[in-house]
C-alpha positions in Angstrom: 0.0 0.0 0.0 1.3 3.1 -0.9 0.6 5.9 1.1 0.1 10.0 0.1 1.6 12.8 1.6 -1.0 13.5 3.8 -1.7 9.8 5.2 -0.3 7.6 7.5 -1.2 4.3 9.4 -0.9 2.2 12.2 0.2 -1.2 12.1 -0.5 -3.3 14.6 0.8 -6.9 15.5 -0.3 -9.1 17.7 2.2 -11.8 19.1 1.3 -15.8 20.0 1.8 -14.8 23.1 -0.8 -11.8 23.3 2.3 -9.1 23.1 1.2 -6.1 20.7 3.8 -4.0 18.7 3.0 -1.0 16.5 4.7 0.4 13.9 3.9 3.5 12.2 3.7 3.9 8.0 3.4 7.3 6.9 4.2 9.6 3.5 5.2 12.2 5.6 6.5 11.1 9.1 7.1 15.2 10.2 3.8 15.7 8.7 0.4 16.0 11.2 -1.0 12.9 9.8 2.3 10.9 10.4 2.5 13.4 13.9 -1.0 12.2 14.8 -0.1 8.1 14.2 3.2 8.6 16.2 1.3 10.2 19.3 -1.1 7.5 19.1 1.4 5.2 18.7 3.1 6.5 21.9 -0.3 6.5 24.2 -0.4 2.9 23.4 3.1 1.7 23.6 3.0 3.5 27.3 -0.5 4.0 28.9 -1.5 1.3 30.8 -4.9 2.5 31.5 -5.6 3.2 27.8 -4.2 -0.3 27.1 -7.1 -1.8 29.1 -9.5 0.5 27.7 -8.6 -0.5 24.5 -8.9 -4.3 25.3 -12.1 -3.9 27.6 -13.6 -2.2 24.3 -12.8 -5.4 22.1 -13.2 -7.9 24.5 -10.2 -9.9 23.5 -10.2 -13.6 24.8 -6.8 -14.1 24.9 -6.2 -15.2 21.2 -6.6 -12.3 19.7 -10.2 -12.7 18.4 -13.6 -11.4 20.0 -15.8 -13.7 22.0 
């Protein structure tokens, strides 16, 4: 996928063992879409509370799927 200028994603991956990395893809990294995806990025790598809000929301049962 070949992003614009003004896009950017994240990507997340979710390990075997329920460990979550995210990566962020972006046309321009110093640009506020690529600024927004690396704060985001940030709040999730770091923010326990907003990790467990995130996984409360989804209801993950442990293998990475909804119940």
């Amino acid at each position: 996928m070949e992003l614009k200028n003004n896009q950017a994603a994240l990507i997340l991956e979710v390990g075997e063992d329920g460990g979550v990395s995210v990566n962020v893809a972006s046309g321009d990294v110093d640009g506020p879409a690529g600024a927004i995806c690396q704060a985001i990025a940030v709040k999730l790598m770091q923010d326990s509370a907003f990790q467990a809000e995130i996984m409360d929301m989804i209801e993950v049962d442990g293998g990475g799927s909804k119940d």
